[in-house]
ROSE-270726 format. One record per residue (C-alpha): z negated, y, x negated. Coordinates in steps of 0.001 Angstrom, whole numbers. Layout:
{pz = Z py = Y px = X}
...
***
This chain:
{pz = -11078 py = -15644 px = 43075}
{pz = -9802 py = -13524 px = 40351}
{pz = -7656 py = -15003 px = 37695}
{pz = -8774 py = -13992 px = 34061}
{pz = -7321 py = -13495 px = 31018}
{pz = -10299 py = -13020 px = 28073}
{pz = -9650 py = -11574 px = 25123}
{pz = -11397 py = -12006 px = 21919}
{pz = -10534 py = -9467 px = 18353}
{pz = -11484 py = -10059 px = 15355}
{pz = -10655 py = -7967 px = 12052}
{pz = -8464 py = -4673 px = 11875}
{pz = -7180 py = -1749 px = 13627}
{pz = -3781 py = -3316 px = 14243}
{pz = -5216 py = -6733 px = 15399}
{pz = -6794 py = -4312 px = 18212}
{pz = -3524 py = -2485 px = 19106}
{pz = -1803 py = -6100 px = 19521}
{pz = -4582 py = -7582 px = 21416}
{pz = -4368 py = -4389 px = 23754}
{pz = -660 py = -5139 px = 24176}
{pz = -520 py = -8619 px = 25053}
{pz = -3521 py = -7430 px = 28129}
{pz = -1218 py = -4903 px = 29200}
{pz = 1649 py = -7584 px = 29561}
{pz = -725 py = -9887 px = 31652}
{pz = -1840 py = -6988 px = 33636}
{pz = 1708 py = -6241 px = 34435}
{pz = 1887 py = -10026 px = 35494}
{pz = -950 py = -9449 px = 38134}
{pz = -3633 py = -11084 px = 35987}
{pz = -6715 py = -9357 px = 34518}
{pz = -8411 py = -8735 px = 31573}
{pz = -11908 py = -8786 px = 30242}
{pz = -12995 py = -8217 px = 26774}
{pz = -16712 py = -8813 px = 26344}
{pz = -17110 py = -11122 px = 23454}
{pz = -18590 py = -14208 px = 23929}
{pz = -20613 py = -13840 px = 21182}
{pz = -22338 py = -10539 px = 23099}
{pz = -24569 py = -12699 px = 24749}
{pz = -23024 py = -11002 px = 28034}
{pz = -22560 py = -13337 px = 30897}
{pz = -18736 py = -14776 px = 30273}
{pz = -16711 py = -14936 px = 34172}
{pz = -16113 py = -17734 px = 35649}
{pz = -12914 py = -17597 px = 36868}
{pz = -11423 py = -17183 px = 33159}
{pz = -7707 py = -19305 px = 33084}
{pz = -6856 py = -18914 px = 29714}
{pz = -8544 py = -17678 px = 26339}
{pz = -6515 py = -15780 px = 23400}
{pz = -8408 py = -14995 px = 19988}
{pz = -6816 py = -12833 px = 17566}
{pz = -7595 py = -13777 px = 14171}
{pz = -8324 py = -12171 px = 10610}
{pz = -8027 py = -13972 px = 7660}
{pz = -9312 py = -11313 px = 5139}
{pz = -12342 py = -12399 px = 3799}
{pz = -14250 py = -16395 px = 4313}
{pz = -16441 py = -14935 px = 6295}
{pz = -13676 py = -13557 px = 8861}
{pz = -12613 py = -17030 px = 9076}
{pz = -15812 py = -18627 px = 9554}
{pz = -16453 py = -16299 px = 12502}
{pz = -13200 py = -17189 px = 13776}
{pz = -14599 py = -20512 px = 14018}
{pz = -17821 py = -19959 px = 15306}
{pz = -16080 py = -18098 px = 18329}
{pz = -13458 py = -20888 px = 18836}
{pz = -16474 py = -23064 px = 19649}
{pz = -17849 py = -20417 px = 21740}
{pz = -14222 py = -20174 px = 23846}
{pz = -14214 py = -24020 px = 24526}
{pz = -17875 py = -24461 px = 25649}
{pz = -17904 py = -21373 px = 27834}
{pz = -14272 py = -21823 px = 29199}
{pz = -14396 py = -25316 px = 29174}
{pz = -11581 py = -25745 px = 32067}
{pz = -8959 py = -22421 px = 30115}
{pz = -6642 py = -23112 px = 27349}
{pz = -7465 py = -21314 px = 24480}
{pz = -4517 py = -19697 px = 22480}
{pz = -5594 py = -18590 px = 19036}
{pz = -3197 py = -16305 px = 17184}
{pz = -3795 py = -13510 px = 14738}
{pz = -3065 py = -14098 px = 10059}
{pz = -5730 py = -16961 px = 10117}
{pz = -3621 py = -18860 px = 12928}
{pz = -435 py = -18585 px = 10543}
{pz = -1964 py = -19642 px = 7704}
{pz = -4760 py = -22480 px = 8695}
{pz = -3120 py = -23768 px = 11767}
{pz = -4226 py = -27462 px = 11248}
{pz = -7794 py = -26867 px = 10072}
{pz = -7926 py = -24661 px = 13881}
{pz = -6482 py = -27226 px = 16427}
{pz = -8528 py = -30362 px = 14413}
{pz = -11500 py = -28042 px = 16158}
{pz = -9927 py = -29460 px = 19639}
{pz = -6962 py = -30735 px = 19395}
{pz = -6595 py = -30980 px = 23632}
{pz = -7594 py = -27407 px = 24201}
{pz = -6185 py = -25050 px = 21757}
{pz = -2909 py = -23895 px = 20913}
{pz = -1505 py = -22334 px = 18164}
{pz = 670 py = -18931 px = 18535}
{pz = 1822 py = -17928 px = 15102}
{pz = 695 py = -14503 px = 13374}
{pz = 3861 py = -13536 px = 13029}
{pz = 5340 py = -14671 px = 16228}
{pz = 2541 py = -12477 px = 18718}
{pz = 5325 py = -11338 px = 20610}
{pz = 5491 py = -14962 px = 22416}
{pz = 2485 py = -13893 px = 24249}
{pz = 4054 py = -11554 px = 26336}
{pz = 6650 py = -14204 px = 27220}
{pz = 3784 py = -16427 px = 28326}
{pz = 2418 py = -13402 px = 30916}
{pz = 6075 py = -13924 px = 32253}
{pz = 6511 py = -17325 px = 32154}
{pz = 2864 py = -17293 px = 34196}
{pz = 3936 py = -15411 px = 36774}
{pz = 6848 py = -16545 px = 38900}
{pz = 8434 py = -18706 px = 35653}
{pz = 8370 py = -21705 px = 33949}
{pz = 4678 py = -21419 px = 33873}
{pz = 4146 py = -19964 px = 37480}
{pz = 20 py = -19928 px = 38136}
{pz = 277 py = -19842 px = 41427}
{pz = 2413 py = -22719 px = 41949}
{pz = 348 py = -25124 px = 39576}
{pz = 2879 py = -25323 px = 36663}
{pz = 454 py = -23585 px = 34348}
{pz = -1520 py = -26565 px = 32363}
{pz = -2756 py = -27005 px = 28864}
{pz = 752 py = -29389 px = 28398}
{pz = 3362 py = -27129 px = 29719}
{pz = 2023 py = -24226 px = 28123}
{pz = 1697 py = -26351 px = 24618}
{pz = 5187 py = -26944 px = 25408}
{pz = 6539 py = -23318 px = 26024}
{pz = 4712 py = -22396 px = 23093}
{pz = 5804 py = -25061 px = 20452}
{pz = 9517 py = -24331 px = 21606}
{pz = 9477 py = -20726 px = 21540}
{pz = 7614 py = -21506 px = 17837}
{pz = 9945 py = -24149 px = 16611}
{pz = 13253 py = -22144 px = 17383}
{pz = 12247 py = -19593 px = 14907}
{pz = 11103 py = -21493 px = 12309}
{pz = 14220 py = -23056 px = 11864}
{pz = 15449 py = -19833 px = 11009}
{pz = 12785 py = -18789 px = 8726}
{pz = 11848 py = -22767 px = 7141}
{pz = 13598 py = -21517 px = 3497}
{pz = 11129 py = -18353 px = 2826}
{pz = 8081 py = -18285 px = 1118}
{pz = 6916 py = -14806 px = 2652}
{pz = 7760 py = -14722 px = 6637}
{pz = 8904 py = -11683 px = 8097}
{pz = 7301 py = -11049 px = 11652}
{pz = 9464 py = -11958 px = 14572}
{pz = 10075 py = -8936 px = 17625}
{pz = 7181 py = -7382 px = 15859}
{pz = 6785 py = -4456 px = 18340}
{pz = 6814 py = -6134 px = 21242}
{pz = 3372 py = -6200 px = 22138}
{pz = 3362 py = -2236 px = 23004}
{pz = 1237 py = -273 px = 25588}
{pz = 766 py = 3408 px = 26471}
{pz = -2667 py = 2085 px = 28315}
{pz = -5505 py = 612 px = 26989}
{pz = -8033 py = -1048 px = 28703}
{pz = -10554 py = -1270 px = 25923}
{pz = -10267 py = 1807 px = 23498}
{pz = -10237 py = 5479 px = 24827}
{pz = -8296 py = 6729 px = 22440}
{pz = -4557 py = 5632 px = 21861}
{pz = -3067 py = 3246 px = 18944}
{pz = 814 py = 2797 px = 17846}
{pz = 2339 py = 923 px = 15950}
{pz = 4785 py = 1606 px = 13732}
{pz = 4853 py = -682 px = 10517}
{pz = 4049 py = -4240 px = 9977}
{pz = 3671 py = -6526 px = 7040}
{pz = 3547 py = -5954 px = 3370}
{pz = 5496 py = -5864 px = -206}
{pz = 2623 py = -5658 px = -2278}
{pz = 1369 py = -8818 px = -3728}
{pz = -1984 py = -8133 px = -4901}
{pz = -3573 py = -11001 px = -6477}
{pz = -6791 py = -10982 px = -3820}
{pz = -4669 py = -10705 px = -703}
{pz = -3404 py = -13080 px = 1776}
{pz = -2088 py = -10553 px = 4517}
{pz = 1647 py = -10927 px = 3056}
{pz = 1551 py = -14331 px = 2995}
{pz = 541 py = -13780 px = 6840}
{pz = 2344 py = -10615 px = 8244}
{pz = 5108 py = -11211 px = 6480}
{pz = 7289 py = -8476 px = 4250}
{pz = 7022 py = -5088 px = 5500}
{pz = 8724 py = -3880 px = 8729}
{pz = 9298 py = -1054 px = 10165}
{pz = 9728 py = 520 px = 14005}
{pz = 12467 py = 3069 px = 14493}
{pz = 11926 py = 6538 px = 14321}
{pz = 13426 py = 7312 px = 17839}
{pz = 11407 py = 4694 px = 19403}
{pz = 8230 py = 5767 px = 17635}
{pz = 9227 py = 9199 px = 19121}
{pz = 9524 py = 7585 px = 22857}
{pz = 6352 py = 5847 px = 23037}
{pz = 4500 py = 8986 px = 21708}
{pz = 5974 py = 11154 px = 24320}
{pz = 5348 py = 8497 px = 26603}
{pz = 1650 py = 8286 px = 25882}
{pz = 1308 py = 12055 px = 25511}
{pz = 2683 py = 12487 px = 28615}
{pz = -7 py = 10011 px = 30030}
{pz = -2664 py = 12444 px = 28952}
{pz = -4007 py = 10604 px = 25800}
{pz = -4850 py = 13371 px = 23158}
{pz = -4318 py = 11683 px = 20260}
{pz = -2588 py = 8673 px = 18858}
{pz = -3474 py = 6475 px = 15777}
{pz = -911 py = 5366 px = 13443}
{pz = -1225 py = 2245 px = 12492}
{pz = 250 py = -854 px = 10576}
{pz = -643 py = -2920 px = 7442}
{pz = 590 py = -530 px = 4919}
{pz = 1960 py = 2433 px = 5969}
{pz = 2497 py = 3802 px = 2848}
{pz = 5599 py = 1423 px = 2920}
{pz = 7004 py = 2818 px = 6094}
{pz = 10433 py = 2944 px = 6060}
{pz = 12285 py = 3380 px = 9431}
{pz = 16062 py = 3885 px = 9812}
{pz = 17347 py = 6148 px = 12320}
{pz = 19868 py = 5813 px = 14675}
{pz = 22194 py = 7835 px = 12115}
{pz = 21371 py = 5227 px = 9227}
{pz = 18725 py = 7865 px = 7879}
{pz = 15628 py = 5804 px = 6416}
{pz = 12341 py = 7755 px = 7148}
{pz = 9837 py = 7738 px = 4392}
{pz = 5874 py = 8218 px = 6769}
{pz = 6090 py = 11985 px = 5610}
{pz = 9452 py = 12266 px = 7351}
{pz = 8224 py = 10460 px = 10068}
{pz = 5361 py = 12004 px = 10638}
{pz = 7108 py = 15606 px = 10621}
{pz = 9530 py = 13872 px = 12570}
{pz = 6758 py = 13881 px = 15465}
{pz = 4800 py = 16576 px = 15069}
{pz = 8475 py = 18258 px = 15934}
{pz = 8959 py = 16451 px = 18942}
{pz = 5335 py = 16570 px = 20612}
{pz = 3329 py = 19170 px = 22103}
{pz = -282 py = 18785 px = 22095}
{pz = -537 py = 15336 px = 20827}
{pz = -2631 py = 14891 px = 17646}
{pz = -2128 py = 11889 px = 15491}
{pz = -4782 py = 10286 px = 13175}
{pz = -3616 py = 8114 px = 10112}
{pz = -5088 py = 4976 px = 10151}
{pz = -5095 py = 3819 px = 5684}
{pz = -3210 py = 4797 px = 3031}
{pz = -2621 py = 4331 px = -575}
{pz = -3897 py = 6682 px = -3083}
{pz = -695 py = 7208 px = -5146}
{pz = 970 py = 8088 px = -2149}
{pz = -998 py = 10763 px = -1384}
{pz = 1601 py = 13617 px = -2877}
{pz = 1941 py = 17995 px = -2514}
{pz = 5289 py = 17270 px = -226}
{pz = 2637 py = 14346 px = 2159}
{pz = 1 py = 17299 px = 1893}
{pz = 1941 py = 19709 px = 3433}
{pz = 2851 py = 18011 px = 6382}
{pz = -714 py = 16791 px = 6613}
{pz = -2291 py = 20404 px = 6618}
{pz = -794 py = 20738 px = 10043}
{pz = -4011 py = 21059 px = 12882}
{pz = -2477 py = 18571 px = 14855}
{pz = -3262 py = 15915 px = 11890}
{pz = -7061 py = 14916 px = 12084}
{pz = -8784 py = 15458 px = 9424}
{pz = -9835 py = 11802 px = 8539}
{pz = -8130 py = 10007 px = 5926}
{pz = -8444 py = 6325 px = 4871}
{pz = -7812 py = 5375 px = 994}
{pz = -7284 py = 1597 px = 127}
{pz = -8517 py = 1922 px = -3637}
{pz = -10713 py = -1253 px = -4127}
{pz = -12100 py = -490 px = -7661}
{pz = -12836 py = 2410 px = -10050}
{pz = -11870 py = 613 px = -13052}
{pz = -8080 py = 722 px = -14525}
{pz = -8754 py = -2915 px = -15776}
{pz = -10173 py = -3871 px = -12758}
{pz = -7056 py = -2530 px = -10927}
{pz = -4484 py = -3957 px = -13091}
{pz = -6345 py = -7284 px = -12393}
{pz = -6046 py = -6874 px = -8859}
{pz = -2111 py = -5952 px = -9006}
{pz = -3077 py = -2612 px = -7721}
{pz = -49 py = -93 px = -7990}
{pz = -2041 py = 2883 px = -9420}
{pz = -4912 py = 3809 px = -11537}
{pz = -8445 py = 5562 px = -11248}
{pz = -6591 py = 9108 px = -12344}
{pz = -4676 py = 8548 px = -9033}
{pz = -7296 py = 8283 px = -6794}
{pz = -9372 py = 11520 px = -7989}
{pz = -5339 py = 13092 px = -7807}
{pz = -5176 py = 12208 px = -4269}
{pz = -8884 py = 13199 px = -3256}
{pz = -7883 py = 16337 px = -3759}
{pz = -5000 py = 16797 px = -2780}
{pz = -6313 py = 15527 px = 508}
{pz = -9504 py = 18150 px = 322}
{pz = -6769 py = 21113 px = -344}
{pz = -4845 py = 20631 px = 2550}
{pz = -7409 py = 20228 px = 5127}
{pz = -11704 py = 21853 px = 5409}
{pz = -14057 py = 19734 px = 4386}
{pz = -11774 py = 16465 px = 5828}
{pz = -13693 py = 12911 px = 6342}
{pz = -12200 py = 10246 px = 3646}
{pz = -13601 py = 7287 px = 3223}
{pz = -12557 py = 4232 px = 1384}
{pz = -12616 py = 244 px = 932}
{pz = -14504 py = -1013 px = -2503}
{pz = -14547 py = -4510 px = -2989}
{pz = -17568 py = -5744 px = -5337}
{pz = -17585 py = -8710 px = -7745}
{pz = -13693 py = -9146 px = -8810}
{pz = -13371 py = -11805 px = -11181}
{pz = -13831 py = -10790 px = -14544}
{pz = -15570 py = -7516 px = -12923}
{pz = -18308 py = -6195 px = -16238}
{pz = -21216 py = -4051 px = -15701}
{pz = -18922 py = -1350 px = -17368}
{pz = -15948 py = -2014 px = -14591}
{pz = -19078 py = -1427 px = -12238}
{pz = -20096 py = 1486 px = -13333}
{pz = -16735 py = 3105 px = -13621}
{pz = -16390 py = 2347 px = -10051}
{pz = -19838 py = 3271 px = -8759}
{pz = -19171 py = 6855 px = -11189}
{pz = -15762 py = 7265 px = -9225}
{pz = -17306 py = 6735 px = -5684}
{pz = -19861 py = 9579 px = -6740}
{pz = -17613 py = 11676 px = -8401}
{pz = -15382 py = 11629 px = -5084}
{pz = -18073 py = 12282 px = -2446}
{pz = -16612 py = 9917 px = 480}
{pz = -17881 py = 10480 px = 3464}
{pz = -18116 py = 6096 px = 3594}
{pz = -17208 py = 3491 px = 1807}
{pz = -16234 py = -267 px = 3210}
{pz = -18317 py = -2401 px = 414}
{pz = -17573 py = -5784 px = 680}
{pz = -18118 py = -8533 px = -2122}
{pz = -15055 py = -10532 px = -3389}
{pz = -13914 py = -13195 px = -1155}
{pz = -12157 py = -16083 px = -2808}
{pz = -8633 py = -16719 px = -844}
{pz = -6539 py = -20084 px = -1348}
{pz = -3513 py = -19576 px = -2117}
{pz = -3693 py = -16010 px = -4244}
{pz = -4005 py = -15685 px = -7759}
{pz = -7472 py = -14391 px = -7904}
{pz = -8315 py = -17893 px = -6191}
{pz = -8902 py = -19420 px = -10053}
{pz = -9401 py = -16116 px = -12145}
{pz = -12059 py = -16254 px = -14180}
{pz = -15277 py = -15622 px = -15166}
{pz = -16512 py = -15518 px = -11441}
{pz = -19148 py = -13037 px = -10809}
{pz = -22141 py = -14806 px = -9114}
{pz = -23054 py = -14277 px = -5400}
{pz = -26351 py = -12749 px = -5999}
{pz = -24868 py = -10235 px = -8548}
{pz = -21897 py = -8993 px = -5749}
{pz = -24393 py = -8612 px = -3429}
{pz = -26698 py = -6359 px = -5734}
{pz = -23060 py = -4321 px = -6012}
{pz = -22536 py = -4352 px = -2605}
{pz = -25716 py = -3073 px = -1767}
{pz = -25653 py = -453 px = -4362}
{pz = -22260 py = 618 px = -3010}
{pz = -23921 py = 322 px = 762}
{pz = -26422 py = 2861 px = -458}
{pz = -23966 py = 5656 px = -1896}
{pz = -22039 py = 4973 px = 1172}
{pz = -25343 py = 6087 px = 3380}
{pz = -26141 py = 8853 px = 1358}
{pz = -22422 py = 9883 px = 1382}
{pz = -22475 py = 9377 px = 5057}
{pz = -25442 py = 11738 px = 5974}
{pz = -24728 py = 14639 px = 3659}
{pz = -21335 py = 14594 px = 5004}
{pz = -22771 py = 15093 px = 8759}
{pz = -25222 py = 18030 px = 7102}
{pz = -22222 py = 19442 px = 6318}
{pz = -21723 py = 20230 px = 9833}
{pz = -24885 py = 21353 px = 11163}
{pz = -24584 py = 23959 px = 13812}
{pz = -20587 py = 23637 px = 13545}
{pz = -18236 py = 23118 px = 16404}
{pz = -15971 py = 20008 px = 16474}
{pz = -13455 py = 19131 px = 18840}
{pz = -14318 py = 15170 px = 20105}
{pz = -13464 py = 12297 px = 22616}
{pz = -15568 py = 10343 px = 24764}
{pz = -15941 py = 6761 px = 24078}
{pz = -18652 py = 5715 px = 26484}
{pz = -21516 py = 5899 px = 28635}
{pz = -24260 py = 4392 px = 26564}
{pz = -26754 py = 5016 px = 29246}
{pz = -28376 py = 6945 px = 32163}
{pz = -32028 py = 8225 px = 31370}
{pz = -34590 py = 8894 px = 34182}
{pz = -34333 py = 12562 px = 34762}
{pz = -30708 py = 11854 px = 35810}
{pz = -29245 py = 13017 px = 32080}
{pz = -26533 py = 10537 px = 30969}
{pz = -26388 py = 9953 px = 27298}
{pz = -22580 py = 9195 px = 26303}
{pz = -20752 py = 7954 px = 22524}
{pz = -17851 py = 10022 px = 21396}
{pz = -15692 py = 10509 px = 18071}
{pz = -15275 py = 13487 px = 16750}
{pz = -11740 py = 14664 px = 15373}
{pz = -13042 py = 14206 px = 11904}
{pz = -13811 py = 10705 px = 12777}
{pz = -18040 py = 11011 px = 13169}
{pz = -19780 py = 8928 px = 16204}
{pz = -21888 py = 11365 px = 18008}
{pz = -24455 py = 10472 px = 20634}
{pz = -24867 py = 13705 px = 23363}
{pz = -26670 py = 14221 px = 26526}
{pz = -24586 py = 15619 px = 30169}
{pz = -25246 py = 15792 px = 33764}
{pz = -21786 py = 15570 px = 34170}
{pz = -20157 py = 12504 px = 35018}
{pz = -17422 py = 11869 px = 31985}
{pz = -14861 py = 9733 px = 31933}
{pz = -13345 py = 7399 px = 28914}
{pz = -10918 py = 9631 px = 27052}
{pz = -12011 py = 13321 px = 27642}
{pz = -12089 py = 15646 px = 25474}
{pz = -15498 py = 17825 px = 24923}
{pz = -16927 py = 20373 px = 22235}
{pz = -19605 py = 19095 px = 20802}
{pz = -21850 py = 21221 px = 17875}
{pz = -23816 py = 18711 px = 15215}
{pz = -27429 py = 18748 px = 15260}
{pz = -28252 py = 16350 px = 12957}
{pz = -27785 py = 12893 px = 11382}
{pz = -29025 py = 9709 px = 12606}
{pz = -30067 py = 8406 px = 9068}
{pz = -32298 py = 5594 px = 10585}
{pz = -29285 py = 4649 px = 12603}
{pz = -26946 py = 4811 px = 9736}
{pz = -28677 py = 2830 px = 7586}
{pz = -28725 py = -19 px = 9888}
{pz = -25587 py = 109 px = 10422}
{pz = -25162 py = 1188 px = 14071}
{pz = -22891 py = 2770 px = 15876}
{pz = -24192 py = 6217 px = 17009}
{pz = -24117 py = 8454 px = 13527}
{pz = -25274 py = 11685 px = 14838}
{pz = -26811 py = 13563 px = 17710}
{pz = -24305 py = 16325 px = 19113}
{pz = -24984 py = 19501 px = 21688}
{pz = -22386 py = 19412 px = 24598}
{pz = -20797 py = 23113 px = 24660}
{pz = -20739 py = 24153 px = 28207}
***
């Protein structure tokens, strides 16, 4: 019988990177790992010991999923603990455990690195598996200690600031072919729509030199690229071992110095951040071309609303900035539809801006409502049926921006990495997903056998509008270059 650790993700990047940490620390204990969602409709194993869901707490709806797959854990695993974690287990930690109060167990947000001391504790330690200390009671009991001896330290602050935030770090992953790190957490923005600060905590960041040693460490275990990633990395500030603080520009140079083939992708940024001196470093050809912005609205009254730090004039500054220092680079950006107090004009400026810019996508979501910020009780709310009609409009810019971006590349040669095998067809072909280095999701056929993480040249054929428009994975259809 194998003993099981399943892992569920919900929300961002940097939830995945964690989530891929804590396996690795279980694997290390002798356990393994599955990831198939519950919710896949995938048969779940039986021999599962203990559930962990990392949680988002962006939107309602992220919560309300959260919920949904709770439920799922329990009735599926109905003999595991369930440890939920993640910025909607720091912030709604009651309204989770009245769910079940006798199977789940709350690991903060901000305290993720007490997972790994659990895959310890599990094997050979206070929680030993194989020598029947590991129950739902001990483990509530390691976990509310290891909780409660930190929050005496941290009772007197409003904002928390995440504790051993790093720990949960892996040069393998067991789920994603292509490599994350971590170098930043939490965030000193408070923007009035947001409730990530109030659940990462204020920003952190990782030290240069040890940024450095895990990228030559996962270079040197063949990955070709690593993502960048945090909560803001615009706010990455690192001090070196010298007392130097590294701004992400020095960082990044910092790298690309000390790596050979290595290319890195940046995983968001903010627009007024975006400068000649970032640029520069940026042009380099071991920085994808794929670029994130976190802009949220076109309008400057919009913005100010939201506590944005910059203005519309910023965004069109950084655009091309972003379009000078690299060909025909994929940005895309996050729009959210509906802000309080959000005109028809506002709309318009925004839906202008998005044209005006030509992203390659845009992440169109309507305005979620968060206790606790002060867009909770702005006012005059926009109706649901009217930030939907937004949304949608948005959606369709987004497709169209999507599919003349791919055109862009017919018959041109892009460097890419293979996901998956999506299938074998009859004559023997196998059809495979990869991501190309500007960041498109190409579907290709190969009698070869290829594993998770090569690297192939792939030339665009065309765009899989159908496909795009519903929202599925695959984007484009690709010719493997012998």
């Amino acid at each position: 019988m194998k003993n099981i650790i399943h892992f569920e993700t919900l929300g961002c990047r940097l939830n995945q990177d964690e989530t891929e940490g804590a396996a690795r620390s279980f694997s290390d204990a002798g356990f393994a790992c599955e990831f198939n969602s519950v919710s896949s409709g995938t048969n779940p194993s039986q021999d599962v010991i203990l559930s962990v869901i990392n949680t988002c707490t962006v939107t309602g709806k992220a919560e309300q999923k959260a919920r949904r797959i709770i439920r799922l854990l329990l009735e599926k695993f109905f003999d595991a603990p369930l440890i939920v974690t993640g910025c909607y287990a720091e912030l709604a930690d009651c309204e989770i455990t009245s769910i079940s109060e006798n199977r789940i167990i709350i690991v903060p947000g901000t305290k993720k690195f007490i997972l790994k001391e659990i895959s310890v504790a599990m094997n050979g330690g206070t929680l030993d598996f194989k020598s029947g200390k590991f129950n739902f009671e001990n483990l509530k009991s390691f976990v509310n200690k290891k909780t409660f001896s930190f929050e005496k330290i941290d009772s007197s602050k409003k904002i928390p600031t995440a504790v051993n935030p790093f720990a949960l770090y892996t040069p393998v992953f067991e789920k994603h072919s292509r490599a994350t790190l971590k170098i930043q957490d939490g965030c000193n923005n408070s923007c009035s729509f947001c409730r990530i600060h109030f659940a990462r905590g204020t920003s952190v960041s990782l030290e240069p030199e040890k940024i450095l040693e895990r990228a030559k460490e996962i270079e040197n275990l063949g990955s070709s690229e690593i993502v960048l990633t945090g909560v803001n990395l615009s706010q990455y500030a690192g001090m070196a071992k010298d007392g130097a603080v590294f701004d992400f520009k020095e960082l990044l140079s910092f790298l690309l110095s000390n790596t050979k083939k290595v290319k890195f992708r940046i995983s968001s940024f903010y627009p007024q951040h975006i400068t000649k001196e970032l640029c520069s470093v940026l042009s380099d050809k071991r920085v994808q071309p794929f670029f994130h912005l976190s802009i949220q609205s076109g309008s400057d009254l919009i913005l100010n609303s939201m506590r944005r730090p910059y203005k519309r004039e910023q965004v069109e500054n950084a655009v091309q900035l972003l379009r000078e220092c690299k060909i025909n680079p994929f940005i895309s950006c996050d729009i959210i539809a509906g802000f309080p107090g959000e005109t028809e004009d506002d709309f318009e400026q925004t839906k202008s801006l998005c044209k005006k810019m030509n992203f390659a996508w845009i992440h169109a979501f309507p305005f979620s409502a968060r206790p606790g910020t002060l867009a909770f009780s702005m006012t005059p709310k926009i109706p649901e049926r009217i930030k939907n009609e937004r949304v949608k409009w948005l959606t369709e810019i987004a497709v169209s921006g999507k599919i003349s971006y791919i055109n862009s590349f017919k018959e041109k040669t892009v460097e890419a990495t293979v996901e998956k095998k999506i299938l074998q067809k009859s004559d023997g072909k196998n059809i495979f997903h990869a991501v190309t280095e500007n960041f498109l999701h190409a579907e290709f056929e190969s009698e070869k056998k290829l594993e998770a993480g090569s690297i192939v040249m792939l030339k665009i054929i065309s765009a899989l509008e159908d496909s795009i428009k519903c929202g599925k994975e695959e984007e484009c259809f690709a010719e493997l270059l012998k």
